[in-house]
Every structure is written in C-alpha cells, then in structure tokens.
C-alpha positions in Angstrom: -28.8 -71.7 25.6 -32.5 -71.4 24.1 -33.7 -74.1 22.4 -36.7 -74.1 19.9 -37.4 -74.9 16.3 -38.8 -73.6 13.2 -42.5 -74.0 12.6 -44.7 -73.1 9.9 -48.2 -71.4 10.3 -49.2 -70.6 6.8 -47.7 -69.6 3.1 -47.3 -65.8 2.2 -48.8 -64.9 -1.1 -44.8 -65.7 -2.7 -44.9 -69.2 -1.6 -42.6 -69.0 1.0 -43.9 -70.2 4.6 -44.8 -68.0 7.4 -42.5 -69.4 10.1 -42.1 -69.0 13.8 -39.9 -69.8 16.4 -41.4 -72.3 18.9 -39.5 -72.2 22.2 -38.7 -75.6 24.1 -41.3 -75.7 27.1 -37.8 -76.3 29.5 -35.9 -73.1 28.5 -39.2 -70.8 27.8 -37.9 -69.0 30.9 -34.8 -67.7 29.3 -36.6 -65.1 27.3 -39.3 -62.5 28.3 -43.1 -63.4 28.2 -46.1 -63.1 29.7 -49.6 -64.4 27.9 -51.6 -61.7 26.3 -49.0 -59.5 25.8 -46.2 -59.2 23.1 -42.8 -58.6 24.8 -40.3 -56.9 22.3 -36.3 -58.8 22.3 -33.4 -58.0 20.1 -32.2 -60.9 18.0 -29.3 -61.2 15.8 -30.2 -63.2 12.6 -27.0 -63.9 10.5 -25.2 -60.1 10.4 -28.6 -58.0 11.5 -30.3 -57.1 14.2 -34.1 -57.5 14.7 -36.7 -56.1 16.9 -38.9 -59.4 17.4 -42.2 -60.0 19.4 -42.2 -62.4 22.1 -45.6 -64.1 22.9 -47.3 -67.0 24.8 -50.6 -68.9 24.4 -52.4 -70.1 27.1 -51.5 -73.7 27.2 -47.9 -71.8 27.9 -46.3 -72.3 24.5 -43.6 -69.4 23.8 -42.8 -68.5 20.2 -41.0 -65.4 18.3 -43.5 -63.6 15.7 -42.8 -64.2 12.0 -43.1 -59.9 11.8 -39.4 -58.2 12.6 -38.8 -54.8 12.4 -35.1 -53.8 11.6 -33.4 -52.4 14.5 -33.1 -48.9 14.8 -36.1 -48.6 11.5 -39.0 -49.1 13.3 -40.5 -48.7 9.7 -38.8 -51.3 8.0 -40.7 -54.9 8.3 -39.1 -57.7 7.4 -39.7 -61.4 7.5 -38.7 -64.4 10.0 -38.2 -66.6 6.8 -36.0 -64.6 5.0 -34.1 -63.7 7.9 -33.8 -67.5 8.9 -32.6 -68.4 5.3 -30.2 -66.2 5.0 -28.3 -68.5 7.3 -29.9 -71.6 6.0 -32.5 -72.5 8.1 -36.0 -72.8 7.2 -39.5 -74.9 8.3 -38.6 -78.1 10.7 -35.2 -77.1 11.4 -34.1 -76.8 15.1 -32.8 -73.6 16.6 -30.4 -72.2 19.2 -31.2 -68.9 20.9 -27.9 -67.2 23.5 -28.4 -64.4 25.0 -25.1 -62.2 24.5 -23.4 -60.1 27.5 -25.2 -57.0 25.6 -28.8 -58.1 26.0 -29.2 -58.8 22.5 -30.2 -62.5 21.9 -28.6 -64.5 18.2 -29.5 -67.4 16.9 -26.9 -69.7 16.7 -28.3 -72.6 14.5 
C-alpha cells in the first residue's frame, strides 16, 4: 500500500485549490519515477479512471500532478481536486494508493 497525502500548491481561478498527491518518502518506490521526467500511471479515483503524471524533485520527493486526462480521452482534462472530492477528500487529508492485479493503481482513502 502507497501512502501519501493531499497537498495544496495554489487556488484555481474558482477558488478551489490546486492539489497534489505527495508520496511518503518510505513507499515512493511502489510507483514509477525518475526526476526530470513525468512517468504516466493509471489511477482509479472513485468510479473513473485517470491517466496521471508521476514526477520527482530533486530532494527525491514523489507527487501525482494536479492535471488528469480521462482514460481512454486523451483530450479530456480534468482536475485532481475534483476527482479527490468526489469521494471526499480534499487539502490535508491523507491518502492510500494499491496497485490492483491489472496495473491500474486506486486510491483507497
């Protein structure tokens, strides 16, 4: 199981925050990364499926880009924060990440 947490790295012109997953230093290894380079997962968020950017700093830190794109819709953007609230999370919260025996990773509050 991946642990992380909710952050917040600005406000979108609505108000609502621009949120990222931060990924706990200890499990980081779970997902794909490499620093400089986005590294595309799949992620379940409450009943849909997201193509989501994978990326690390150079101190090491992992986190999951605010940006999805709907699976299968390259096209269609959509938000971390709306995604996140439609199961009731949002800024400060913590979050579970398992990867499924299909490759596709869910969060799992």
């Amino acid at each position: 199981m991946i642990s992380g947490s909710v952050t917040r790295q600005g406000i979108y012109a609505d108000k609502k925050d621009i949120c990222e997953l931060y990924i706990d230093k200890d499990c980081s290894h779970y997902l794909p990364h490499e620093h400089g380079k986005k590294k595309i997962i799949n992620i379940n968020i409450g009943t849909k499926t997201y193509e989501a950017g994978v990326h690390e700093t150079k101190e090491g830190v992992v986190w999951i880009s605010s940006v999805l794109y709907e699976r299968n819709q390259k096209k269609v953007k959509a938000r971390l924060v709306d995604a996140l609230a439609a199961i009731g999370l949002r800024k400060g919260d913590p979050v579970k990440i398992k990867l499924n025996n299909d490759g596709i990773f869910s969060v799992v509050r």
